[in-house]
C-alpha positions in Angstrom: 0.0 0.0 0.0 1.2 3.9 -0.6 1.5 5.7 2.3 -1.1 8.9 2.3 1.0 11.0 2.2 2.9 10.0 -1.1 -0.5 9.9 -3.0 -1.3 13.6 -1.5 2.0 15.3 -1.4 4.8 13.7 -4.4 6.9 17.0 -3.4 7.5 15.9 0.2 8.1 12.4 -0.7 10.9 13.8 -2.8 12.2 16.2 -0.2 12.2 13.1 1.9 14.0 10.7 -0.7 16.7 13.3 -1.3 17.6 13.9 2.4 17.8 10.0 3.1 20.2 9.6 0.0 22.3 12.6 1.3 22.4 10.8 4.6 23.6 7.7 3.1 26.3 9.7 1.5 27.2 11.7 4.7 27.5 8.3 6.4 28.9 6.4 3.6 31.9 9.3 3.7 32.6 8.5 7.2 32.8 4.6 7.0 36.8 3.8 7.1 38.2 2.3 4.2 39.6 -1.6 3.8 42.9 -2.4 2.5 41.0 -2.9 -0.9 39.7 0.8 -0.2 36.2 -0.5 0.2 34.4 1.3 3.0 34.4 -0.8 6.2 31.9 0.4 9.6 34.0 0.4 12.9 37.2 2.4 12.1 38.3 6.0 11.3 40.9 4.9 9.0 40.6 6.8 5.5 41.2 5.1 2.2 45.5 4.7 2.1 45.4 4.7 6.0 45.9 8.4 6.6 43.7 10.3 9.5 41.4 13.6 9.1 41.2 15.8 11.8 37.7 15.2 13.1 36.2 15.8 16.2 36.5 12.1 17.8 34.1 9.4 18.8 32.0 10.7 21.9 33.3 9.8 25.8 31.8 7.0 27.3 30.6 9.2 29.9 29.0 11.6 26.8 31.3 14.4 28.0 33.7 16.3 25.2 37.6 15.5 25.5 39.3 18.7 26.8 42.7 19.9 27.7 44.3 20.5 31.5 46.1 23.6 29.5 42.9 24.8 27.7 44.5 24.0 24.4 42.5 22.2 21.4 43.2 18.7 21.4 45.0 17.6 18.5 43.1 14.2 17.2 44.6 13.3 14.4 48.1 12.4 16.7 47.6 8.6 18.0 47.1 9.2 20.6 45.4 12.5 20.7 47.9 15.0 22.3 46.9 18.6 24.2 49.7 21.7 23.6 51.6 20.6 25.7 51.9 16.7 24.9 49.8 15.4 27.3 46.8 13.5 26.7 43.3 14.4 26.6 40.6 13.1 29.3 36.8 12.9 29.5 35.0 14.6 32.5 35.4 11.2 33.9 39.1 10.9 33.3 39.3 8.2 30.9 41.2 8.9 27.6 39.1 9.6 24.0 39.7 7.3 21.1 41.2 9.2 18.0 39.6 8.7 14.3 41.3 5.6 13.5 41.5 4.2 16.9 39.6 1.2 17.7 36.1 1.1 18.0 33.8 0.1 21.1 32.3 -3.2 20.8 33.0 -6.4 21.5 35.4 -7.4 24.4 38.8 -5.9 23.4 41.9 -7.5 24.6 44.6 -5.1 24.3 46.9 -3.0 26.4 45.5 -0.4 28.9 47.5 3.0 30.4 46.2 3.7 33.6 47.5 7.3 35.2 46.4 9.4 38.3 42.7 9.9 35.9 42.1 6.4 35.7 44.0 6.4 31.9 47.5 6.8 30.9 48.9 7.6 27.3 47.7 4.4 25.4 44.1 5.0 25.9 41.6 1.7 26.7 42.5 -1.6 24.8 41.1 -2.6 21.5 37.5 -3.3 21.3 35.3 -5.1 19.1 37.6 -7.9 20.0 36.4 -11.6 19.7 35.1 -14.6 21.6 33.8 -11.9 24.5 32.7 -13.9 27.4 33.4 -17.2 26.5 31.2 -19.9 28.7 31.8 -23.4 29.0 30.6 -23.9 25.3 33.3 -21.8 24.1 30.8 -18.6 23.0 30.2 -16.3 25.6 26.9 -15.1 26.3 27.2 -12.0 23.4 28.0 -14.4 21.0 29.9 -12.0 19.7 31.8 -13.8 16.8 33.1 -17.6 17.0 35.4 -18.4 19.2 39.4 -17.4 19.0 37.8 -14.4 16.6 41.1 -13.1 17.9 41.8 -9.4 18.2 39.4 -8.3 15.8 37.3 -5.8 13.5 37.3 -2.8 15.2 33.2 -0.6 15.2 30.1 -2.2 16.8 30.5 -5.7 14.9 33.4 -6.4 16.6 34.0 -8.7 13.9 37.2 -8.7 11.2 39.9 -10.2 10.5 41.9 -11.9 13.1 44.7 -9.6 14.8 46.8 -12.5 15.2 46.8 -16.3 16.2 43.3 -15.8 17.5 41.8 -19.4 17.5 41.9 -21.2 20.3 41.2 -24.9 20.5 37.8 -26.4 22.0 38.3 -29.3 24.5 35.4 -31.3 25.2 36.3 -31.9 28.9 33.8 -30.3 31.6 36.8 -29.5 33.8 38.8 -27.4 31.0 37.7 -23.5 31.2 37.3 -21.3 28.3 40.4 -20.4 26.7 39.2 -17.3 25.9 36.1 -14.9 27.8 34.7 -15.8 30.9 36.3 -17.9 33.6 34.3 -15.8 36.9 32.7 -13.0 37.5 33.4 -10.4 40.4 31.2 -10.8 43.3 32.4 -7.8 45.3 32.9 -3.9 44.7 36.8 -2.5 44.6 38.6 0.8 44.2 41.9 1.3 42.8 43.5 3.5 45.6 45.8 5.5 43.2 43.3 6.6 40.1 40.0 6.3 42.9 38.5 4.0 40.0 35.9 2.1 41.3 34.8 -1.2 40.3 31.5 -3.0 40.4 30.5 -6.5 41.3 30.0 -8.6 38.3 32.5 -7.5 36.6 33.9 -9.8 34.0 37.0 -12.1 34.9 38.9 -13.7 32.3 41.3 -17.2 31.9 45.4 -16.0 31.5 45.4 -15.6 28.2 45.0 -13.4 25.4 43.5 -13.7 21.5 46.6 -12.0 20.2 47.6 -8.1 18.8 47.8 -7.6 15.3 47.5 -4.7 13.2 43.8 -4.2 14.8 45.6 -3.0 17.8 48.9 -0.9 16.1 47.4 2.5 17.9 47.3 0.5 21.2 51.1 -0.9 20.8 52.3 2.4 19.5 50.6 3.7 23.2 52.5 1.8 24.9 55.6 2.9 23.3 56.6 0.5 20.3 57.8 2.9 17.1 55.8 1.0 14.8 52.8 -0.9 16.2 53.7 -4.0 14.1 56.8 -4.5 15.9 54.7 -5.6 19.3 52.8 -8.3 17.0 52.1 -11.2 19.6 50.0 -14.3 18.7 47.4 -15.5 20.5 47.6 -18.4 23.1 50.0 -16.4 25.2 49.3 -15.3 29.0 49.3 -11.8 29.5 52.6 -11.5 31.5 54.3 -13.4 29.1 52.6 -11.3 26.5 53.6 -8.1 28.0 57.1 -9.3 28.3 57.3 -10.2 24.8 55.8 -6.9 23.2 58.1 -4.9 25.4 61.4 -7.0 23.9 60.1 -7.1 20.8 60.0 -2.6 21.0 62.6 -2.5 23.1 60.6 -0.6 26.0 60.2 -1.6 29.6 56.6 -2.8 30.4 55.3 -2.2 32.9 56.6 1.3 33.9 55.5 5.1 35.2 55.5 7.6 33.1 55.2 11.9 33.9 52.7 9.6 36.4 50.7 7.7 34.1 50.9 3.8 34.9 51.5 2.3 31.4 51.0 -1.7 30.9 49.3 -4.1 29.1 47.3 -4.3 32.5 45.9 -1.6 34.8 47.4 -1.9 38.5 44.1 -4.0 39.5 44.9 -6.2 36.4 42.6 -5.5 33.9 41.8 -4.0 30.9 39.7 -2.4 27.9 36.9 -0.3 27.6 34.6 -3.5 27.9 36.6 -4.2 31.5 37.8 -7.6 32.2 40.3 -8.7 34.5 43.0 -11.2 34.0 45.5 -11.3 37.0 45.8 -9.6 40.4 42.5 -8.8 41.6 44.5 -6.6 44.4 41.8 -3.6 44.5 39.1 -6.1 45.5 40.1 -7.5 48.9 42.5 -6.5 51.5 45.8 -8.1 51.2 46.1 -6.9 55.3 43.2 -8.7 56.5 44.8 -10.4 59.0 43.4 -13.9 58.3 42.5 -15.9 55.2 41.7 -13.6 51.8 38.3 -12.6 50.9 36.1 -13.7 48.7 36.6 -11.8 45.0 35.2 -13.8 42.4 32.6 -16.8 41.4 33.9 -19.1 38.8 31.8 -20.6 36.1 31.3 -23.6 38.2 30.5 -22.3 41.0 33.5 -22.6 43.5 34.2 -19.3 44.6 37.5 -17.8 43.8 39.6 -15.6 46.6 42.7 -13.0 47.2 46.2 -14.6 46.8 46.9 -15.1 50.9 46.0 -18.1 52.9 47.0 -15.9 55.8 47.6 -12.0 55.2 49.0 -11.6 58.3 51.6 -14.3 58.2 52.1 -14.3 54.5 51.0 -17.6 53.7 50.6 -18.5 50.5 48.2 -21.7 49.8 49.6 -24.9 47.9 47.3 -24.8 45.0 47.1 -27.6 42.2 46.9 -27.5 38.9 43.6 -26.2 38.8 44.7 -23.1 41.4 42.5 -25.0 43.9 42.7 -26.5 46.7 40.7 -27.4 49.8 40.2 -25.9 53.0 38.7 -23.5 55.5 37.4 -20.0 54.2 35.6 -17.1 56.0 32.4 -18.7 54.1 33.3 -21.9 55.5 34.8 -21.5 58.8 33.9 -25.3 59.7 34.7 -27.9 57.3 37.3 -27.9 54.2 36.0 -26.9 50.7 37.0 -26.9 47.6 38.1 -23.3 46.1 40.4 -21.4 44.1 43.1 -18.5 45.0 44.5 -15.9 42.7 47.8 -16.2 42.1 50.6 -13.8 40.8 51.9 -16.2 37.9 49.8 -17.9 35.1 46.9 -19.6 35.3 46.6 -16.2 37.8 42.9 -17.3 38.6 41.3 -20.6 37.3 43.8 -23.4 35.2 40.6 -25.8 34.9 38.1 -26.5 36.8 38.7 -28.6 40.0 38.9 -31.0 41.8 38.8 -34.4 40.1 35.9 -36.4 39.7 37.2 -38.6 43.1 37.7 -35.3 44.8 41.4 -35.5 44.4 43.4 -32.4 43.8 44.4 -32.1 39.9 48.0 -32.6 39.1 49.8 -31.2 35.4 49.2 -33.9 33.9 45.9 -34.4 34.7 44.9 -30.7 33.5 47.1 -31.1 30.7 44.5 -34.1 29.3 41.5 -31.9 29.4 42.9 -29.2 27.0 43.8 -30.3 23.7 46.0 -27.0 23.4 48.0 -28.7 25.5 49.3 -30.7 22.3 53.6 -30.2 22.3 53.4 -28.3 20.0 55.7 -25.4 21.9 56.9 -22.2 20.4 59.6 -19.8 21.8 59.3 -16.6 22.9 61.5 -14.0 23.5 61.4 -11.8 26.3 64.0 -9.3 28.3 64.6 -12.0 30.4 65.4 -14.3 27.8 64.0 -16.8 25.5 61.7 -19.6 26.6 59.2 -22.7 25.2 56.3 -22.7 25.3 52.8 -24.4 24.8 50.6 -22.0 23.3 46.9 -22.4 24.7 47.6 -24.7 27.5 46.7 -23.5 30.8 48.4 -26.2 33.0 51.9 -24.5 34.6 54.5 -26.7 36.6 55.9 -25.5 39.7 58.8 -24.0 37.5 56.4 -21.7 35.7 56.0 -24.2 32.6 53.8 -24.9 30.4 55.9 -27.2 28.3 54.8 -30.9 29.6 58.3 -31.3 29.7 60.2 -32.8 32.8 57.3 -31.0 34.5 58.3 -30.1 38.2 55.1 -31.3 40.5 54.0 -28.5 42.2 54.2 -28.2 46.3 50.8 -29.5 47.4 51.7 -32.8 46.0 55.3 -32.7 47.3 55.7 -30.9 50.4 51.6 -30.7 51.1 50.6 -33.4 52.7 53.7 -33.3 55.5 53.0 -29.6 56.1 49.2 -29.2 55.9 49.1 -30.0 59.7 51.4 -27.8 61.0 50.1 -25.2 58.8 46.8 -25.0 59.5 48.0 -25.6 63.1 49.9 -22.5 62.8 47.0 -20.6 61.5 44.4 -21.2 63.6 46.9 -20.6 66.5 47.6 -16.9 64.7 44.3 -15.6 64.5 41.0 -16.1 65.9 39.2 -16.0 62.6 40.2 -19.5 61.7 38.6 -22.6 63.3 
């Protein structure tokens, strides 16, 4: 049927036709271009990768980017640079995107500068990224793009071509976690106590490691410092320390480090990342590491088992034997009066969850035993470089020895299984005779 008005009034339908085709053009004019020079949504690149000056994508607080020295932000540097070389903020002190930076969408694993404002020099991480919140099924609950999409497509798709080695391998068995996405979520609020950013409960927590930087993420490498964004390439499969380590050898900068007071990593000092915020390692602005008895509660991981600080005592500065899984049983402040199951965060990789524990007799899980739920955990090693030197390593295996390796090679058992079972008594005697929060 024709509308009314079209039969009454053929002028306004053509007023109305000729603005909609000049939007489309408007619109069409703004779309970035692909390396073919086909118009692409998501990006501010123009065709031959050059930048306009344009006023940039809008705060994620709504707010205009301004100056500290009143001068007109320049946003066609990467990143966008004030008069006198400093960085732009919004009203709520996070740092504008550029034309040509990456898009918001998606989850976004890439590097993130945190300063006194909450964000240093390299802006928020990549967006648009890939497998965001992977559940056990390996798709998280966006479904945004298969899983291992990798580092990708930057705009409100958040799909494109893979940034770099991007696709991780499904396992079938229930006790491996997603490679990618999901592994908890926060059940408790936090502050960071230098940038006074606050964090929610609920807030995504992700396995150690990430899909990979490609040229998707150049603006974020060249933020952290690397001449040429390409030079910090890193594949994915890698945990983010080791990841870190490897983009900061690779450009020849030191990661993480301070600069004119912004705190410039891969990682925020709470570690996490991205404008779509997920956490990887630390967890520190969550609980108090001076508690004086066992850590607090932080996180509930996708099967349940809650997940908590790093200290079995903060006062004495014991550290829990953990198995493979980064579980192990025991009191908690949730369960002052019989031993359960649960997981502690942990300052090397798996850093929250390797798998999900404890075996189907209740046994703690060894390396071997987590190593036969992942089929990522095939041999099949790489090296990679870092300042500290060059290592193997199996890409997209989650199962670390007591040495720190992934390899499956000579694998050192870790302490519980050593050293564990002669110390638990005395331990836990030690503990409860320390502090009256402990049965």
């Amino acid at each position: 049927m024709v509308p009314a008005c079209i039969k009454l009034c053929p002028w306004a339908a053509g007023l109305l036709i000729a603005a909609l085709l000049l939007q489309g053009c408007e619109n069409d004019s703004a779309k970035p271009s692909k390396p073919d020079g086909s118009a692409q949504p998501g990006s501010g690149a123009q065709p031959g990768g050059s930048m306009q000056q344009s006023k940039p994508q809008p705060c994620d607080d709504g707010s205009e980017p301004a100056c500290a020295d009143k001068s007109q932000p320049d946003f066609s540097s990467k990143p966008p640079k004030c008069a006198n070389g400093v960085n732009p903020l919004c009203a709520d002190g996070s740092q504008p995107r550029a034309p040509g930076g990456p898009g918001k969408g998606g989850s976004g694993n890439g590097p993130t500068g945190n300063g006194p404002s909450g964000n240093g020099p390299s802006g928020n991480g990549p967006s648009g990224n890939g497998p965001s919140g992977n559940g056990p099924s390996g798709n998280g609950p966006s479904g945004n793009g298969p899983s291992g999409n990798g580092p990708s497509g930057n705009g409100p798709s958040g799909n494109g071509p893979p940034g770099g080695n991007g696709h991780a391998p499904a396992s079938s068995s229930k006790h491996a976690a997603p490679m990618l996405g999901d592994v908890a979520k926060t059940v408790v609020t936090g502050t960071d106590v230098r940038t006074k950013k606050a964090f929610s409960a609920g807030e995504n927590v992700y396995g150690p490691f990430e899909a990979g930087f490609g040229s998707q993420q150049d603006f974020i490498l060249e933020g952290l410092g690397c001449a040429q964004g390409s030079l910090g390439h890193v594949a994915g499969g890698i945990d983010t320390h080791t990841a870190e380590q490897m983009v900061a050898s690779q450009c020849s900068i030191t990661l993480p480090r301070v600069d004119e007071g912004n705190y410039i990593s891969l990682l925020d000092e709470c570690g996490g990342h991205t404008r779509d915020y997920h956490f990887h390692e630390k967890l520190t602005c969550l609980y108090d590491a001076t508690s004086g008895a066992h850590s607090t509660k932080v996180a509930e991981a996708l099967d349940g088992k809650l997940i908590y600080g790093k200290w079995e005592h903060t006062t004495n500065k014991a550290l829990p034997l953990l198995d493979a899984c980064g579980g192990h049983f025991g009191r908690t402040p949730e369960s002052p009066d019989a031993d359960v199951y649960h997981y502690h965060v942990q300052d090397t990789a798996p850093f929250t969850v390797g798998c999900f524990g404890p075996n189907d007799d209740n046994s703690l899980v060894t390396v071997e035993q987590c190593r036969s739920f992942y089929s990522g955990c095939d041999g099949n090693l790489v090296t990679v470089n870092t300042p500290q030197g060059s290592k193997e390593y199996d890409d997209w295996c989650p199962c670390y020895d007591a040495n720190g390796s992934n390899t499956g090679k000579e694998i050192a058992p870790l302490a519980v299984f050593t050293k564990g079972r002669l110390l638990k008594s005395e331990q836990q005697q030690q503990l409860r005779g320390s502090s009256t929060n402990l049965p």
